[in-house]
C-alpha positions in Angstrom: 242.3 113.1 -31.6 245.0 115.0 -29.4 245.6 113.6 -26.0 244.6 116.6 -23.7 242.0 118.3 -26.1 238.3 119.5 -25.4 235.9 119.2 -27.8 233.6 121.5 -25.9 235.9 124.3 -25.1 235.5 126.1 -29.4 231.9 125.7 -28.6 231.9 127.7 -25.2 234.3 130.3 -27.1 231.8 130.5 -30.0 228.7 131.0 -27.5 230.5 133.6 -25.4 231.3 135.7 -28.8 227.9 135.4 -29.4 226.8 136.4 -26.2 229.1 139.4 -26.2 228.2 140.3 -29.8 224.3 140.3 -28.9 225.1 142.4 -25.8 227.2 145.1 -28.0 224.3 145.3 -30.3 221.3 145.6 -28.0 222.9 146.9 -24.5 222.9 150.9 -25.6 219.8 150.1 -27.1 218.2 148.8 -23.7 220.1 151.0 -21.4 218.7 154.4 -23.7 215.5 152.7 -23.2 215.2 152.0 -19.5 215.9 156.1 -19.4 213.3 157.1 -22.2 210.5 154.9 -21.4 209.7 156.4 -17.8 210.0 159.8 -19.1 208.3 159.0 -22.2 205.5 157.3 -20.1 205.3 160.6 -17.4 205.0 162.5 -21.0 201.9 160.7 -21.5 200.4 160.7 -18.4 200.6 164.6 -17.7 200.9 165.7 -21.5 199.3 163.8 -23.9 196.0 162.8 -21.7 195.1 166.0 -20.2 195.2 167.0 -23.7 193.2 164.1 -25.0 190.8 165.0 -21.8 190.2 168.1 -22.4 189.4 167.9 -26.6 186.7 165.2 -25.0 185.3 167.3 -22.8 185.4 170.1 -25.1 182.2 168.3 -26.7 179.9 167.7 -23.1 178.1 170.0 -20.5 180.4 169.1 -18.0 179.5 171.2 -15.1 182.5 170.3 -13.2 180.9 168.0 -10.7 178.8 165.6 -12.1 180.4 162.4 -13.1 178.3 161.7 -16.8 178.7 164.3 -18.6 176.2 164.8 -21.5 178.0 164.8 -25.2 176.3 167.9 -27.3 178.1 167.9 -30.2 179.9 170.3 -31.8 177.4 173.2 -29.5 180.1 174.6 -27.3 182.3 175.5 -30.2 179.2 176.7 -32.0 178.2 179.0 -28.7 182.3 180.3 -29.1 181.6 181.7 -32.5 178.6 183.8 -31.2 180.0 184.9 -27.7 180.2 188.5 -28.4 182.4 188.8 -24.6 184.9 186.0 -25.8 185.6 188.4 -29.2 186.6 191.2 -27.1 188.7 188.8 -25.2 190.4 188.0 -28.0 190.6 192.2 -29.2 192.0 192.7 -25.7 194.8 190.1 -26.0 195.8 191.4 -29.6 196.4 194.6 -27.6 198.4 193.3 -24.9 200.4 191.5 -27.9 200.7 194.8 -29.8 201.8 197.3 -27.2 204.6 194.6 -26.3 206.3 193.9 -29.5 206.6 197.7 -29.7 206.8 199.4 -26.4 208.2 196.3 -24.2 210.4 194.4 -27.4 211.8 198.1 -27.9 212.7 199.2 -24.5 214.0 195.8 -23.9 216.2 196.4 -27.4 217.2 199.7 -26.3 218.8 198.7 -23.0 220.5 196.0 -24.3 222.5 198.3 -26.8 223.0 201.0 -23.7 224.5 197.8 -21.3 225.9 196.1 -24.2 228.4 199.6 -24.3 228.8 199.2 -20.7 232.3 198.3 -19.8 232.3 198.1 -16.3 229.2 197.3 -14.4 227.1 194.6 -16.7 226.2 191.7 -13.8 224.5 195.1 -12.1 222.4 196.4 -14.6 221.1 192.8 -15.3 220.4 192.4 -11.8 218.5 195.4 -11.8 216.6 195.4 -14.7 215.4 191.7 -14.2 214.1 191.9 -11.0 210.6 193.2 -11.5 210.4 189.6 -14.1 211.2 187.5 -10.9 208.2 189.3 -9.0 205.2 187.7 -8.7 202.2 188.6 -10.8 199.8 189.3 -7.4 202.9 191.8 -6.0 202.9 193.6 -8.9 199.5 194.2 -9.5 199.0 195.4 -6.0 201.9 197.3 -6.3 200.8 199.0 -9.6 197.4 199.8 -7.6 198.7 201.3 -5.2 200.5 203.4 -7.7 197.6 204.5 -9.8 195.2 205.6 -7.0 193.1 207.8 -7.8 192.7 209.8 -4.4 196.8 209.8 -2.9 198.2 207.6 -5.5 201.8 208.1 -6.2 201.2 208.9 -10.1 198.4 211.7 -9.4 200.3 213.4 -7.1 203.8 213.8 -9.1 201.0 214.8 -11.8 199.8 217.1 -8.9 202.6 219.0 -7.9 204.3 219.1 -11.4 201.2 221.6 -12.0 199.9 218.3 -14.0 197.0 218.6 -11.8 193.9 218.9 -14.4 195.7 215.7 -15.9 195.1 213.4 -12.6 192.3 210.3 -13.6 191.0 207.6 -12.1 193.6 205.0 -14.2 191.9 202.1 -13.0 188.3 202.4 -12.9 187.9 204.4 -16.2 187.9 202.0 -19.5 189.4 204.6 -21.6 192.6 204.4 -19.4 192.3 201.0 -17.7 193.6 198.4 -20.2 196.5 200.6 -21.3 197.3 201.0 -17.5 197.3 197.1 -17.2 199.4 197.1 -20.2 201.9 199.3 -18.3 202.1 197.3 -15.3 202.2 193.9 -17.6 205.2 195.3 -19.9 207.0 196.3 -16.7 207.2 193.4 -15.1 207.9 191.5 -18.6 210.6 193.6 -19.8 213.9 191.7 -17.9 212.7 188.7 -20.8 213.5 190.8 -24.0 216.5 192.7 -22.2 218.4 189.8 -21.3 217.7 188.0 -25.0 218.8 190.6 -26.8 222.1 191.1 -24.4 223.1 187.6 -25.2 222.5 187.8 -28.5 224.1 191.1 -29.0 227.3 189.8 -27.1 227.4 187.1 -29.7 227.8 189.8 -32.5 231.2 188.9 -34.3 233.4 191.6 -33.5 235.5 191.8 -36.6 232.6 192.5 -38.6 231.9 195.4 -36.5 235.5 196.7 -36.6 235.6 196.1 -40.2 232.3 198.1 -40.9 233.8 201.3 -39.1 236.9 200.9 -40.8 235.1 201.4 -44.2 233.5 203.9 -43.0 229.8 202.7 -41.6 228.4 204.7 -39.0 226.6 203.9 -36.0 222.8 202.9 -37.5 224.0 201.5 -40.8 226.1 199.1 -38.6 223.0 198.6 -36.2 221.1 197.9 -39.5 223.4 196.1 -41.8 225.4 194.0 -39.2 223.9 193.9 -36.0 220.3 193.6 -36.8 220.6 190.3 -39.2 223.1 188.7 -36.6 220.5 188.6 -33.9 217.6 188.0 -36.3 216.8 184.3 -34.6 217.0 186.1 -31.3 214.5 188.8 -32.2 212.3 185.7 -34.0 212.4 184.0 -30.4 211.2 186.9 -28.3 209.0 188.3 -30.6 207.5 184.5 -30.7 207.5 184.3 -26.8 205.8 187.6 -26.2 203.2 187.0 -28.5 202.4 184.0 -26.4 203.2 185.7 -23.3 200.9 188.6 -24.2 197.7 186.6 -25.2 197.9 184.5 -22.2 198.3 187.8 -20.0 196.2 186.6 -16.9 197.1 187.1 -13.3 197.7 191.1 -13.4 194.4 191.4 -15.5 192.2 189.5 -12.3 194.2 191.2 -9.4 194.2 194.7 -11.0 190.7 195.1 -12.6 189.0 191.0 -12.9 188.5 192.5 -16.5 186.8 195.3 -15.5 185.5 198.1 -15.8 182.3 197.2 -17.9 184.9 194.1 -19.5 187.2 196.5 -20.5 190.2 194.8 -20.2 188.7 190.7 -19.9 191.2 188.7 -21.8 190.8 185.2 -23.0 192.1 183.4 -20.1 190.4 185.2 -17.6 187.5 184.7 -20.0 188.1 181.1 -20.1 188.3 181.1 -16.3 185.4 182.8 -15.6 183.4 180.6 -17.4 184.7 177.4 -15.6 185.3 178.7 -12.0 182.4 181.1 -11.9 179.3 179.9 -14.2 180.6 176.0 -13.9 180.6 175.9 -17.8 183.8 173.6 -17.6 182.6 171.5 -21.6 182.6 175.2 -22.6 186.0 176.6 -21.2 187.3 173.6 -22.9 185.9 174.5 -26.0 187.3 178.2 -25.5 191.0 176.3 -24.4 190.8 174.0 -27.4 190.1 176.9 -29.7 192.9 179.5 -27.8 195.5 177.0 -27.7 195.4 176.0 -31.7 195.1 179.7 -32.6 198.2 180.5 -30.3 199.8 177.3 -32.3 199.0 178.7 -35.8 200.3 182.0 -34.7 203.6 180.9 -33.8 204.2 178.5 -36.5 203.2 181.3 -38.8 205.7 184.2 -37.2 208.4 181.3 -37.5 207.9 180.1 -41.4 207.8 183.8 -42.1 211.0 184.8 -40.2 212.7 181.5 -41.9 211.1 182.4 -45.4 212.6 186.4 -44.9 216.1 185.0 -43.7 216.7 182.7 -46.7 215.1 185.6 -48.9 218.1 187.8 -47.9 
């Protein structure tokens, strides 16, 4: 053996390579996971529990207070099927949802195309047309009250002095007029969503296809149909998705505008839901009515999006 040599020192070398090697195969992997696992574990906790909670309680009599609920079964989902009010909930949402996608979706479409021409000016037309979305529920409802007074109101008096006179109403408090005044308020406060989705999307049109269009001679709605129209088609999938959720779960203009009045003329299924936990303490019940509201609005979604997917790859 060498004078001078180590017989340890290849073994050190070999350990530290090993060391190292373990270390370049398993550090991302533990670093990723000291970052997923508390997120992953708040995910639980506030997600995945309530959740689990609530499909639980969904089959008791909680009342809210008492601390043993009784299990009854499949009853509360039974009761759902044969509540007459929760039915017209559900009408009253489809409305909501309805009156949206055309009047709101449209009107949000419409000024996108007019800003969209805009050359000078955009950042203020944004501004203005999504503030009323940043207003709270409770300040527009009051507002909208205010508005549709029937004695000194703002609407019946225009209507008043237009010689619209025999055409003034009491908005609110008839149920002819009520839900479709809700509506009004709802899709005014909700249109900045639409408008700004469909300005970004229509910003995102390619250009040359547009200029080549013209130059072959396309006018204005065959290149709104032909060109602009399928470029923005996942745009138009995700708002139209959106509002459908947004206008089923309408909730906070409904209570401080009518509290589904007059006669449950315009109760909707949250309010419905909430009603029947905060007021009659039927909480195993309102759980029921969640669990059933938030798997329809689930199937509803998925099925608007595996149509739109299903149309786009037909094309």
């Amino acid at each position: 053996m060498a004078k001078g040599y180590d017989v340890a020192a290849p073994m050190q070398v070999i350990g530290a390579a090993t060391r190292r090697t373990w270390r370049d195969r398993h550090g991302d992997g533990l670093l990723g996971a000291a970052f997923v696992v508390p997120s992953f574990a708040l995910f639980l906790l506030f997600t995945i529990y309530p959740l689990f909670r609530t499909v639980t309680l969904s089959f008791t009599d909680w009342d809210g207070i008492s601390p043993h609920p009784h299990n009854v079964g499949f009853r509360n989902y039974t009761t759902a099927m044969h509540d007459h009010l929760w039915w017209v909930s559900l009408g009253h949402g489809l409305f909501f949802v309805v009156t949206a996608l055309i009047f709101m979706n449209g009107a949000g479409l419409s000024l996108a195309i007019a800003v969209d021409r805009v050359r000078r000016g955009q950042g203020v037309y944004r501004v203005v047309f999504y503030i009323p979305t940043i207003l709270s529920g409770i300040v527009v409802a009051v507002m909208w009250k205010w508005i549709l007074q029937p004695n000194g109101g703002p609407l019946n008096e225009v209507m008043k002095l237009v010689g619209l006179g025999s055409l003034q109403h009491p908005w609110l408090a008839s149920s002819a007029t009520a839900i479709w005044a809700v509506a009004a308020a709802s899709m005014w406060t909700g249109l900045g969503y639409p408008f700004l989705f469909y300005l970004a999307g229509l910003q995102n049109v390619p250009a040359e296809l547009v200029e080549a269009a013209r130059i072959d001679g396309a006018g204005g709605w065959h290149v709104f149909r032909d060109i602009t129209l399928p470029s923005i088609r996942h745009v138009i999938t995700l708002v139209n998705i959106l509002t459908i959720l947004g206008g089923m779960q309408i909730f906070n203009v409904v209570l401080a505008m009518t509290n589904g009045g007059p006669s449950y003329a315009t109760e909707v299924p949250v309010l419905h839901i909430y009603r029947e936990a905060f007021t009659f303490l039927h909480f195993g019940y309102a759980t029921a009515l969640s669990v059933l509201f938030g798997g329809l609005l689930l199937i509803v979604s998925v099925a608007q999006f595996i149509y739109t997917q299903r149309k786009e790859y037909a094309t």
